[in-house]
C-alpha positions, 0 to 999 in steps of 0.5 A, spaced: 307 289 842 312 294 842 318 288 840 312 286 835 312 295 832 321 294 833 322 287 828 317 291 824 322 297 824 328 293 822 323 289 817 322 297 814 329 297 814 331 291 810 325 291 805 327 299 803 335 296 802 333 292 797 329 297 794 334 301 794 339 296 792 334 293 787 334 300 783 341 300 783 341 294 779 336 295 774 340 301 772 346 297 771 349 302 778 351 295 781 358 294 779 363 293 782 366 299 783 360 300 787 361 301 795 355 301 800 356 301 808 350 300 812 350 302 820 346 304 825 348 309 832 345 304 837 341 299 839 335 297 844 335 295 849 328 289 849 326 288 856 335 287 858 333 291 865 326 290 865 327 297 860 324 297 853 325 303 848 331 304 851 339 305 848 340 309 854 345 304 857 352 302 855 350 294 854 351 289 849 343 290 845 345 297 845 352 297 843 352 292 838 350 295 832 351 293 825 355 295 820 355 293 814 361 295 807 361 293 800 367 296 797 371 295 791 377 290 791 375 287 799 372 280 800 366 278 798 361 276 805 367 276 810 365 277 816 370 281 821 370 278 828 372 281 833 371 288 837 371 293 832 368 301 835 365 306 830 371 311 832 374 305 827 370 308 821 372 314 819 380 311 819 378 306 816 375 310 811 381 314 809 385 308 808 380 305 802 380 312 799 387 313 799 387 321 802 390 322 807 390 321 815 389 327 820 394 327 824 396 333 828 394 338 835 388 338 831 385 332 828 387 325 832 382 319 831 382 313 837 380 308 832 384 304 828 383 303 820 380 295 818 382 296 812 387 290 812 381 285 815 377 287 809 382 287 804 385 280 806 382 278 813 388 280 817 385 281 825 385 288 826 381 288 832 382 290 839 383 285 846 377 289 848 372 295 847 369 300 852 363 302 852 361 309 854 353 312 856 352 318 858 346 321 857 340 320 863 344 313 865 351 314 866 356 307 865 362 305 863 363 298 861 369 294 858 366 289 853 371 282 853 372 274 851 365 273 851 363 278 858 361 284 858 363 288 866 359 294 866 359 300 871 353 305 874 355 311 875 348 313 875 342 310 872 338 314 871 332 312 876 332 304 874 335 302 880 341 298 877 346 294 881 353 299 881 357 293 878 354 288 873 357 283 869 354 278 864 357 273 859 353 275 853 355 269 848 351 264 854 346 270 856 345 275 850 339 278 854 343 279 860 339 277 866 344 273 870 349 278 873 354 274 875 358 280 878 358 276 885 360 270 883 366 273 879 368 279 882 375 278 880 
C-alpha cells in the first residue's frame, strides 16, 4: 500500500508538471529563453533495510535525486553522468547567470560549476561522492564506480552492520552487502 500512495505522489507530481508546462505553453511562455529546473531534497528508502517511509539514511534511494534543467543555449535531452552533488547547483547557477562567484572569508561554495556539461557535454563530475545523514541515523557513505560503501555512526535503532558495502548498478535495492567479501 504504502509503495502504491509514494509512485502516486510521484505520478501527482509529474501530472502537475505538465500542467504547469502545458499553460506555459498555451500562453506562448514556452520559448527558448525559458529556464526550467526540477529537483527534489532527498529520496526514500522503499523496503532498503527493511525501512520504509525513511530518507534518513545516507544510501543510494535516499540520495539520488532528480535534477532536471531546461536552460537557454544548453543541449537538448543530454544526460549528465557521472557524480554530480546539490552543492554544484548554485555554482552552477551563478556560472549560466553570468553574476559573479562568492569568493572570500565568508562565502566559499564545496560544489563546482556543470555548466560546461550543459553547454557541450564536458565531464564535470567528481571521482566519487560523499554522502552524509545526520538526523536520527548518523552515516557517512562514499558513493564510487558502481558501489557505494556506507558507514554507521548511529543508526537510529534499526540495527544496522557498522560497515556496509553495496553495488548498486547489480543490487539497486541493496540487499546484498558485500562488506565481508570485500573488505578492501
Amino acid at each position: 500500500r504504502f509503495i502504491n500512495q509514494y509512485d502516486d505522489g510521484v505520478r501527482y507530481t509529474d501530472d502537475n508538471i505538465g500542467r504547469i508546462i502545458g499553460w506555459l505553453k498555451e500562453n506562448r511562455l514556452y520559448d527558448d529563453e525559458l529556464a526550467v529546473i526540477i529537483t527534489a531534497d532527498h529520496g526514500e528508502d522503499l523496503g532498503e533495510f527493511g525501512v520504509y517511509a525513511e530518507h534518513g539514511m545516507a544510501d543510494e534511494p535516499v540520495s539520488r535525486i532528480p535534477l532536471i534543467i531546461r536552460w537557454p543555449g544548453m543541449r537538448k535531452g543530454a544526460v549528465a553522468e557521472g557524480f554530480h552533488d546539490n552543492t554544484d547547483l548554485a555554482p552552477t547557477m551563478q556560472e549560466l547567470l553570468g553574476t559573479s562567484m562568492f569568493r572570500g572569508d565568508r562565502y566559499q561554495y564545496d560544489g563546482v560549476s556543470f555548466a560546461r556539461t550543459l553547454r557541450d557535454g564536458t565531464d564535470c563530475s567528481r571521482p566519487c561522492a560523499v554522502l552524509t545523514q545526520c538526523a536520527h541515523v548518523c552515516q557517512r557513505s562514499v558513493r564510487f564506480d558502481d558501489y557505494i560503501y556506507i558507514r554507521t555512526i548511529h543508526g537510529g535503532y534499526h540495527l544496522l552492520p557498522d560497515e556496509m558495502l553495496f553495488n548498486v548498478k547489480e543490487d539497486p535495492h541493496e540487499q546484498h552487502d558485500l562488506a565481508a567479501k570485500r573488505p578492501e
